[in-house]
KOLDREN-534427 format. One record per residue (C-alpha): x, y, z; residue in one letter. Coordinates in steps of 0.1 Angstrom, whole numbers, plus 5000, padded with zeros to 4 digits. Layout:
<sites>
XYZA...
</sites>
This chain:
<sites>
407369955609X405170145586X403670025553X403470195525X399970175501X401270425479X397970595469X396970485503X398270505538X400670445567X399770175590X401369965616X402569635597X403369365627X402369015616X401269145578X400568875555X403168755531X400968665504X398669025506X395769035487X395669375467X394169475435X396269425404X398869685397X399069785436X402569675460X403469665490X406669915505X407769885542X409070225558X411070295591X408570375619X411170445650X408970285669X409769895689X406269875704X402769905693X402570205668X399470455673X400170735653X402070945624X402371295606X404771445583X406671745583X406471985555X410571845546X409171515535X410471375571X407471255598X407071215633X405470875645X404370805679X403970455699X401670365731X404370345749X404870705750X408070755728X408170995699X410470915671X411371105640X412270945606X414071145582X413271185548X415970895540X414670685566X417070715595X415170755628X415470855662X413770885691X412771255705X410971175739X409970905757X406771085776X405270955809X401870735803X399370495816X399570165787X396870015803X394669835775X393870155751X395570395767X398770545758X400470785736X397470815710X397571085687X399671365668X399471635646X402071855626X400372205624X400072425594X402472645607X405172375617X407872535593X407572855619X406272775649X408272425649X405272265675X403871975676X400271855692X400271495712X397071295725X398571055754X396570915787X398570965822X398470955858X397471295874X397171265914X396170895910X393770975884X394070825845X393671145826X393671225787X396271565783X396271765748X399971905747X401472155725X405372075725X408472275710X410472045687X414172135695X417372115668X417672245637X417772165611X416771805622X414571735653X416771655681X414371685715X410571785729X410672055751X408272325765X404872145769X401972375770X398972145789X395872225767X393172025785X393271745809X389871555811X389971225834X389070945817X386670645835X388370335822X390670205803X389170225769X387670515744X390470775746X391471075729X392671005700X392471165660X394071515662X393471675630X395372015617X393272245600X394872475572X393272765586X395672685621X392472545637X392872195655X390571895647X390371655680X388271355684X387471225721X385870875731X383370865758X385870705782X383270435795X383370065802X382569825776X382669515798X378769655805X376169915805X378270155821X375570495823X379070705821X378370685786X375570885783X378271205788X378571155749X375071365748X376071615773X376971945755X379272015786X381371705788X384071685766X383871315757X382071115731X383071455712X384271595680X385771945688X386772215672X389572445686X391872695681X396072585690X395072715729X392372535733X389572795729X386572675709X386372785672X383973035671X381972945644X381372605666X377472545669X377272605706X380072835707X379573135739X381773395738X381973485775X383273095777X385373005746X387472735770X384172595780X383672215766X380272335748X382272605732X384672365721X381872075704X381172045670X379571745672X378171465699X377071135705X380270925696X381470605715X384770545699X386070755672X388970635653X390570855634X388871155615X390371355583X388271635565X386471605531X388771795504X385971955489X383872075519X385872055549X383771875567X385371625589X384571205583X385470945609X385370575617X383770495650X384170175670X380569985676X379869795707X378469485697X377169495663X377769795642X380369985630X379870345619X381570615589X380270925602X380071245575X379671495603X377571825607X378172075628X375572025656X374771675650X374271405674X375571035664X372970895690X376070695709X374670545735X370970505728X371870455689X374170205675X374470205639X371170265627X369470105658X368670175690X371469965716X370569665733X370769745770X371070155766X368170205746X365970125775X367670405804X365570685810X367970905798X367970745761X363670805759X363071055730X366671045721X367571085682X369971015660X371471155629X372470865606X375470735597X376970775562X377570375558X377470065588X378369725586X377969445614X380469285631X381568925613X384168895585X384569285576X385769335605X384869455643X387369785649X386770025619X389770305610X388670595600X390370705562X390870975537X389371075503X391571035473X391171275443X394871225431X395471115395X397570815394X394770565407X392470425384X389270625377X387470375399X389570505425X389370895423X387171075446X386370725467X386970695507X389270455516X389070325551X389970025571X388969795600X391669735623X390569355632X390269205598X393369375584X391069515554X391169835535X387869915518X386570215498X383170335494X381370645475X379670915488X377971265471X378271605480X374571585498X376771305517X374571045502X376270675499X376370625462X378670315461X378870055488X382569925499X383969635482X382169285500X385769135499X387969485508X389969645487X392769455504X393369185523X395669065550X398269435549X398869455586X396869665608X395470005601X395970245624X395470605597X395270695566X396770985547X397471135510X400971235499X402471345460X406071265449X409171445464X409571835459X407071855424X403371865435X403472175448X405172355425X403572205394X400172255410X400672625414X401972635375X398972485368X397172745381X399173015369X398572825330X394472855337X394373235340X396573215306X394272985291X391073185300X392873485287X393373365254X397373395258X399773165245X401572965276X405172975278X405372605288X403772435260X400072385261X400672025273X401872185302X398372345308X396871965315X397571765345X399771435335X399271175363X402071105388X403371415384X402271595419X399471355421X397871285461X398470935464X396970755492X399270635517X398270315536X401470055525X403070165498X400770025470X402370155441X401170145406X403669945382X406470145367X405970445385X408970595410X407570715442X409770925464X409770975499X406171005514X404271305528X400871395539X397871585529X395371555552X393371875546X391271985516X390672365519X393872505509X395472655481X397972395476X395372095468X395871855442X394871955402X392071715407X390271885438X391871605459X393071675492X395871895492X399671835492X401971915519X404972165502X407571995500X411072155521X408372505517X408272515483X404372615486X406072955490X408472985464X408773095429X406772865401X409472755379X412972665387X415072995379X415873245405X413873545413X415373845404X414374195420X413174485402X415174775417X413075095407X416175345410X414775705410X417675795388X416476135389X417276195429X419775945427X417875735459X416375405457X412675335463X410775045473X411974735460X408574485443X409274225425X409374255388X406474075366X409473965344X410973715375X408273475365X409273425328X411473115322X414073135302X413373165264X410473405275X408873685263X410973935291X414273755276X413173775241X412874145242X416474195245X417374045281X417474305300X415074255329X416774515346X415874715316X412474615312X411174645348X412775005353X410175075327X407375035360X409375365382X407175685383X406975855353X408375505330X405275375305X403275235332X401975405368X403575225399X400075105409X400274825380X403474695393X401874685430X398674495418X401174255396X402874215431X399774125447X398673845413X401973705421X401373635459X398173475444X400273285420X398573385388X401073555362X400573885349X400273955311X403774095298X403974435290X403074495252X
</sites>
């Protein structure tokens, strides 16, 4: 089952508290997960449906109305961590209709962490996985510290976060790969959908873009639990799992080492520290720690919120979770990445089942939409022009499109939430009014028009030669109705045959209207 902290995310609910401790105004909302075992992971598709996965290897889709089914049950080794781990809807999963998994299996007798690309069958609902493309295979050296955040990128890139697959039961010198440039685990890479390393990554070679040092972006990580990336810098934050005293939020820099194993938190680790290998060893530090005791032991790395419908004390924190105590916290940070405000000593909230991620979503079908009105009302209001909504219209009104954090379903008072969906990037044109991380479109209506009304098509007839020319769309398509096109006699026919060659206005003006539009800024009406 999933839970619904509506503002904050999806998590695996089994044995949740009755009697939850949240802040006032905040409830709890169970959703369908598909899943009978253990959950591990989740990601929505861009038709308010998502795809959840479970360590036992099965991958289940819920519809947007909650029925769910299972797509695949893939081969894997359960053994304590391991599993079916991760999963990430791309960008482009309206088109390319693939999906990335994160799963640990036996590979000639060897436990082995595969990154698959897999083809998502039926239409229009998921029916089937089919065509895996293997990415990477990387043996893993016990049964902990596995692959597991996978993280889509708006720019098509993949996020991937890998554990240094070493013993915990001792000092096992294994670990140490976490500082070795060309071993892919204790990593954070960064990669395009093949595999190939991202070529603005630090260590990037471009005679070996498949090489593990083409692919880091950063080292030195024991544990990682999953990562999402800052809305307003894109730089990715994590959670990762201490050893025997700290646990870590990581802001991470491209080129930075987290220390893991010589450095534990702030310090250097009991046992590691002293290994040859660990001498002259440095760190860079954390963003926030806390020991192990009542907040917890297992952190779970969370999201930024910069929706609306939260409490100002709320907007712009980082809410997180520890997987052990069954908290949620949130904490402040700046845009240097300096802590500004601690997490709460007590957690945000108390006893709501057990993290496993965090994600943002808006209500059903009006985020996107409004967002890109909003916009479009901006380059009005700089311009001096009247809007032809209303100048309410031109300020954001909270729970209308807002990013609220999912974790449970905690849901402000009075407020109808519809069927949850994820934003877990921040640099993309459809993020929320507030600069928040940005909101999925919901059934793709990031690409349509921004107000209800069809689009009409300007035809540009060369009546002259009796022929038709290109076809643009007319300026005119974008003014509701009641608007100035309509208001000059109706005709939008009439009006946008006014744009053909030799009419009151050259055809470049209609092409660089055609190209505001695709920007989603209206042009000023013909005078």
């Amino acid at each position: 089952m999933l839970a619904l902290l509506v503002a904050g995310t999806l998590v695996g609910v089994p044995g949740r508290a009755q009697a939850a401790a949240l802040p006032a105004g905040f409830t709890v909302r169970d959703l369908p997960s598909g899943q009978d075992g253990a959950l591990t992971d989740f990601a929505f598709a861009p038709d308010g449906s998502w795809f959840t996965t479970g360590k036992d290897g099965r991958v289940a889709w819920v519809s947007a109305a909650g029925e769910a089914r299972t797509l695949a049950q893939l081969p894997v080794v359960t053994v304590q961590d391991l599993g079916l781990t991760g999963l990430a809807v791309p960008a482009d999963y309206a088109t390319s209709r693939r999906i990335f998994t994160a799963r640990t299996l036996s590979v000639d007798g060897r436990w082995t962490m595969r990154l698959s690309s897999w083809a998502v069958t039926g239409a229009p609902e998921p029916t089937g996985l089919a065509d895996e493309r293997v990415i990477w295979d990387l043996e893993s050296w016990s049964d902990v510290h596995t692959m597991t955040a996978l993280v889509p990128d708006p720019d098509g890139t993949l996020w991937v976060s890998i554990g240094d697959a070493a013993d915990f039961r001792y000092v096992d010198e294994r670990a140490l790969g976490a500082l070795d440039l060309d071993d892919g685990r204790g990593k954070v890479l960064h990669v395009l959908p093949d595999g190939r390393g991202v070529s603005s990554n630090p260590y990037y070679d471009p005679a070996a873009p498949s090489s593990w040092r083409s692919r880091v972006y950063a080292s030195g990580f024991r544990s990682p639990f999953r990562m999402s990336l800052d809305p307003a810098s894109g730089a990715p934050v994590l959670g990762d799992v201490g050893w025997n005293t700290w646990e870590e939020v990581n802001l991470i820099r491209p080129g930075a080492s987290y220390g893991w194993p010589c450095w534990e938190g702030e310090f250097p680790t009991p046992g590691y520290a002293d290994l040859v290998a660990c001498q002259g060893v440095t760190q860079s530090s954390p963003l926030y720690t806390y020991a192990h005791g009542p907040a917890g032991t297992s952190v779970t790395g969370g999201i930024v919120y910069s929706g609306a419908s939260y409490p100002e004390e709320y907007r712009g924190a980082y809410f997180f979770g520890d997987y052990s105590s069954q908290r949620v916290y949130t904490l402040r940070y700046d845009a240097q990445g300096r802590l500004v405000r601690a997490p709460e000593a007590e957690g945000f909230g108390v006893g709501n089942g057990l993290p496993v991620k965090f994600a943002a979503a808006v209500q059903r079908g009006r985020g996107v939409r409004r967002h890109r009105r909003q916009r479009a009302e901006a380059a009005r209001l700089r311009a001096r022009e009247p809007s032809p909504h209303g100048l309410r219209d031109a300020h954001h009104r909270p729970g209308h499109g807002d990013g609220d954090l999912r974790r449970h379903g905690l849901q402000r008072p009075g407020r109808r939430v519809a069927d949850p969906r994820m934003g877990l990037r921040g640099r993309h044109p459809g993020h929320g009014a507030e600069g928040g991380p940005h909101l999925s479109a919901g059934r793709g209506q990031l690409h349509r028009p921004a107000h209800r009304h069809r689009r009409p098509r300007c035809h540009r007839d060369d009546h002259a030669a009796g022929r038709a020319v290109q076809r643009l769309p007319c300026p005119h398509a974008h003014q509701p109705p009641g608007g100035p096109a309509l208001r000059r006699g109706g005709d939008r026919r009439r009006e946008c045959d006014r744009h053909r060659p030799g009419g009151r206005r050259p055809a470049r003006h209609l092409e660089r209207a055609a190209r505001a539009l695709q920007r989603g800024v209206l042009p000023r009406p013909p005078r």
